[in-house]
C-alpha positions as CSV (number, residue, x, y, z in Angstrom):
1,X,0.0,0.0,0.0
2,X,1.5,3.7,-0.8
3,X,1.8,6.3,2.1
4,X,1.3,9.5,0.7
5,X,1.8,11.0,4.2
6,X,5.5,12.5,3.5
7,X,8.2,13.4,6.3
8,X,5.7,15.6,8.1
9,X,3.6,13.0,9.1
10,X,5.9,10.4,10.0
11,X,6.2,10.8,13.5
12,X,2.6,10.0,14.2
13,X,1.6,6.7,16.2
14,X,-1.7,5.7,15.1
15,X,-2.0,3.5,17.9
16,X,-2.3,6.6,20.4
17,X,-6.2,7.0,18.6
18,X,-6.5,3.3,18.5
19,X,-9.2,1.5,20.1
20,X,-9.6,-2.1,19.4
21,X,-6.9,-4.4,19.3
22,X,-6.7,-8.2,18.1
23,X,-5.4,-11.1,19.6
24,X,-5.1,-14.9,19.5
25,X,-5.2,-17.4,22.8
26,X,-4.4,-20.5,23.1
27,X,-7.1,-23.5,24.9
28,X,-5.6,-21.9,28.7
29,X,-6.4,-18.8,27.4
30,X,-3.0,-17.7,27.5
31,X,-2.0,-14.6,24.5
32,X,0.0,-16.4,21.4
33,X,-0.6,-13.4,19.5
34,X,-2.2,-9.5,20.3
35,X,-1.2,-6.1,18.1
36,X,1.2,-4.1,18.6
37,X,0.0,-0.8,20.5
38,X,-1.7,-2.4,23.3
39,X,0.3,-1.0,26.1
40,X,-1.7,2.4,24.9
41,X,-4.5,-0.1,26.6
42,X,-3.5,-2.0,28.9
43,X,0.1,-0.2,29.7
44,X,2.3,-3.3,28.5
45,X,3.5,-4.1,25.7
46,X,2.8,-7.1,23.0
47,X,6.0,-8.6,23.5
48,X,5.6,-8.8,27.9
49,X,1.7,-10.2,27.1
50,X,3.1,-13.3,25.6
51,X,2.3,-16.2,27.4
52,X,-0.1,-14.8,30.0
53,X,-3.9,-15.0,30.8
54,X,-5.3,-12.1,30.3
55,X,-6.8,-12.4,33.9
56,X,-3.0,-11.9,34.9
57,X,-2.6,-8.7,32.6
58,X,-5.7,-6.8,33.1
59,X,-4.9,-4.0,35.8
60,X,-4.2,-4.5,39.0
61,X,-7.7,-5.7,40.6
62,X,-7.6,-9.9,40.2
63,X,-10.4,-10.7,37.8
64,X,-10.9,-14.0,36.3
65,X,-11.3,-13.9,32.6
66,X,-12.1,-17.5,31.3
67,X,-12.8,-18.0,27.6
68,X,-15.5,-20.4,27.1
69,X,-15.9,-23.1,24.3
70,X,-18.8,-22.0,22.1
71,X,-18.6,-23.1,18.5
72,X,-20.1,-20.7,15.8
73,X,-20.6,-18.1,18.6
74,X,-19.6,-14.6,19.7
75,X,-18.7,-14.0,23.0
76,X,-18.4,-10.9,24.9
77,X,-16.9,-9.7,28.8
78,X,-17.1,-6.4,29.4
79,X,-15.1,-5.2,32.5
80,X,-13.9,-2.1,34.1
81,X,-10.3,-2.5,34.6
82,X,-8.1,0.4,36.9
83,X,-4.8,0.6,35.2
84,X,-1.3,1.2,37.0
85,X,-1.9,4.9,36.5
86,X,-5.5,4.9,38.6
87,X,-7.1,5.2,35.4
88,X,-10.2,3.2,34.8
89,X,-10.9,2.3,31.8
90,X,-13.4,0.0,30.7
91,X,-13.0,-2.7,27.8
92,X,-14.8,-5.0,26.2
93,X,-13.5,-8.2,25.3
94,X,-14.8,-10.4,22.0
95,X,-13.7,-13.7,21.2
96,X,-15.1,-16.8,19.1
97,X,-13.8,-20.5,19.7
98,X,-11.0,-21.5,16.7
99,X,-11.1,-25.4,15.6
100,X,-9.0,-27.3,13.6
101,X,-10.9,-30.8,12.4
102,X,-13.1,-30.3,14.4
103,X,-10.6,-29.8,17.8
104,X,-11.1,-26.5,19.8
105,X,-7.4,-25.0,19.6
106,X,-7.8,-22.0,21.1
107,X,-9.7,-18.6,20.9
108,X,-9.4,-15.8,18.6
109,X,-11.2,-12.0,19.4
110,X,-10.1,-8.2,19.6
111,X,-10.4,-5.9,23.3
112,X,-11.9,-2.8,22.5
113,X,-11.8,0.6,25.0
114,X,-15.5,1.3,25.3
115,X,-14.6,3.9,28.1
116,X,-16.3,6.4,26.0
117,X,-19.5,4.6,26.0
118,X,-19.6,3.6,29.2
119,X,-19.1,7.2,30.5
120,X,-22.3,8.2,28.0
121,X,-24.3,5.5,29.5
122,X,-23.7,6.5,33.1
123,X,-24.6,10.2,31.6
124,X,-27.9,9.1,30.2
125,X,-29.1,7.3,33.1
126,X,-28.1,10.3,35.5
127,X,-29.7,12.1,33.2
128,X,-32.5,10.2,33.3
129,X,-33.3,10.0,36.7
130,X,-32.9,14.1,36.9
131,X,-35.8,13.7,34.3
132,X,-37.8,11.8,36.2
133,X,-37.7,13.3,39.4
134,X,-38.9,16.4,37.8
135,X,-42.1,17.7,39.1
136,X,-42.6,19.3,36.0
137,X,-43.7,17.0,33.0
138,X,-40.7,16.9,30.5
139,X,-41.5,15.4,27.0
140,X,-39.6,14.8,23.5
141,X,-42.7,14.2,20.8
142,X,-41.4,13.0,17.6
143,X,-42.9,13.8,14.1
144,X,-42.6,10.6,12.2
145,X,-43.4,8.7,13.5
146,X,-45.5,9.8,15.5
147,X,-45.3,9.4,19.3
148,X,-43.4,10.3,22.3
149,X,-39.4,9.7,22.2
150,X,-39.5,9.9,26.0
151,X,-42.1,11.4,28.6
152,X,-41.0,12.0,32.6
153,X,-42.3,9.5,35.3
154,X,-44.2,13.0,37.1
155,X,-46.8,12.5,34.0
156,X,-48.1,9.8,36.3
157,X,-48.7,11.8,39.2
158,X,-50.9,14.5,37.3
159,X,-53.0,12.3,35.1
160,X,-52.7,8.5,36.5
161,X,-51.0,7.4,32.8
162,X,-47.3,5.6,32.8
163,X,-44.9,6.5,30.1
164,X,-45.1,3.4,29.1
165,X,-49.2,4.4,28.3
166,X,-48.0,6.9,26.3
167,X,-45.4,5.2,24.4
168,X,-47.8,2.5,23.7
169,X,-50.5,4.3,22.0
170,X,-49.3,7.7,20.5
171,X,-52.7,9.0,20.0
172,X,-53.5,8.9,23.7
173,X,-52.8,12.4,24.2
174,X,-55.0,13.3,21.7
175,X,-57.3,10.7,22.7
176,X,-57.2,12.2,26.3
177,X,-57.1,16.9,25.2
178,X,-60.1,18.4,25.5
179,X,-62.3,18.7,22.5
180,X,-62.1,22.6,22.7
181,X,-58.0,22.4,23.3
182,X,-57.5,19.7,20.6
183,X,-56.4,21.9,17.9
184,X,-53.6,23.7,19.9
185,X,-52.6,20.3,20.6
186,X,-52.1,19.4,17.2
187,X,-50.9,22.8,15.7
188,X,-48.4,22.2,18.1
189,X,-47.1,19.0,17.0
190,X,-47.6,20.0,13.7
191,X,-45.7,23.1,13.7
192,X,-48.4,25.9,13.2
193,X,-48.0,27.3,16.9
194,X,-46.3,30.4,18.8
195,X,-43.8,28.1,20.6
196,X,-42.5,31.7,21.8
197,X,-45.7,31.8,24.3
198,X,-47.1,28.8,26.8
199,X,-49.1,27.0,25.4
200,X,-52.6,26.3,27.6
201,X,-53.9,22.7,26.9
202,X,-56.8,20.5,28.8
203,X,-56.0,17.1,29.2
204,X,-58.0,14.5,31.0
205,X,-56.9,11.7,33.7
206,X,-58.0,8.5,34.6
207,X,-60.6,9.6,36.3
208,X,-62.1,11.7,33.7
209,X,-61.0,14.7,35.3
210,X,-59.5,17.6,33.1
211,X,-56.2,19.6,34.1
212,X,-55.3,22.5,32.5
213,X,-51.4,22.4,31.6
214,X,-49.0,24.9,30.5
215,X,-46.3,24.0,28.5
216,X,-43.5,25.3,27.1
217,X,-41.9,23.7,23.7
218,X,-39.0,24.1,21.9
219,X,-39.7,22.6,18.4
220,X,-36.5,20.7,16.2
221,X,-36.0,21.0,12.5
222,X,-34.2,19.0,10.5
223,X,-31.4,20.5,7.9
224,X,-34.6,20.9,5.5
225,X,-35.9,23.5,7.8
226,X,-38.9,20.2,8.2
227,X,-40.0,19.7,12.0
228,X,-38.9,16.3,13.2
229,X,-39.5,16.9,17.0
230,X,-40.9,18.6,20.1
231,X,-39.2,19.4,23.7
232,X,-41.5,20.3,25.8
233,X,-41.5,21.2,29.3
234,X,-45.5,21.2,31.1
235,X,-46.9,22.0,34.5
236,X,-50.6,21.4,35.9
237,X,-51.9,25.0,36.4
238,X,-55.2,24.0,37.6
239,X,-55.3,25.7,40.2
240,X,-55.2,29.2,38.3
241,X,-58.3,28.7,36.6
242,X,-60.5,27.5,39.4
């Protein structure tokens, strides 16, 4: 293959931005084979991983990593591992059994750094449970199709529905707005409202009694300028009209 990358470049170590890596074990899951640039991962080197489990190499907390023998089968253990730096980093490890007539010989698989996506998942469930602790009813409604992308758990406490009502049946808040409210309902999901004011809306709970609710949306567009979503942000206000 030609490198067109010239003296200037030549210093670079691709492996710094690396972040899978393969490898090869043998039937005591000991490494007979991993890529070069590991130690960006698991701060050693390919030539010290040679001849050790990989429960012996990975950090300094013991964990036992045991392949297991499934034929035609991916296999996956994802661990956090706290590196002689302090650093914890989390990997994920993927493997499939390797035969030869029909004798298991060893494993074969790459470790991959999913730090990254680790870190977002803690994010979105901290997030999350922000959301639905909210006394205020937060809301994403999606265009097409058409529904809610996520509704807070405080939805419950106003009107007696779940999220999981909501998500089930996307017309139920239409099902639910008061006939005379109906169209701001769906001007708003439509994109014919003022989202610059609150908008006042009826809705009505489980035990057929209607709530007024304010709520404040942010509409999305797409690149087309075409509205794909609604955030919204809603409170029961009955109590100001009574």
């Amino acid at each position: 293959m030609k490198n067109f990358m010239g003296d200037d470049f030549s210093d670079i170590n691709l492996n710094m931005v690396k972040r899978e890596f393969y490898f090869v074990a043998d039937q005591m899951s000991r490494i007979i084979y991993i890529e070069d640039g590991i130690e960006s991962l698991l701060e050693q080197n390919a030539e010290e991983l040679i001849g050790k489990n990989l429960s012996d190499i990975i950090g300094e907390q013991k964990v036992l990593i045991q392949f297991k023998e499934v034929a035609d089968k991916e296999n996956t253990i994802t661990i956090p591992v706290l590196t002689k730096n302090k650093v914890i980093t989390h990997i994920s490890i993927l493997y499939r059994s390797h035969y030869v007539e029909g004798i298991h010989k060893g494993y074969y698989g790459s470790i991959i750094n999913v730090t990254k996506e680790k870190d977002l998942e803690y994010r979105h469930r901290l997030l999350t449970k922000i959301l639905d602790n909210s006394k205020d009813i937060i809301y994403y409604f999606r265009v097409e199709p058409k529904g809610f992308e996520y509704i807070s758990k405080s939805i419950e406490k106003v009107l007696g529905y779940s999220p999981e009502d909501y998500y089930n049946d996307p017309e139920l808040v239409f099902k639910t707005a008061h006939p005379d409210y109906l169209k701001e309902l769906i001007d708003k999901a439509e994109g014919n409202a003022d989202y610059s004011k609150p908008i006042i809306t009826r809705w009505r709970d489980k035990n057929e009694v209607f709530h007024y609710i304010e709520d404040y949306s942010i509409p999305e567009y797409n690149m087309f300028g075409e509205l794909i979503g609604v955030f919204g942000v809603c409170r029961d206000v009955t109590g100001k009209f009574k």
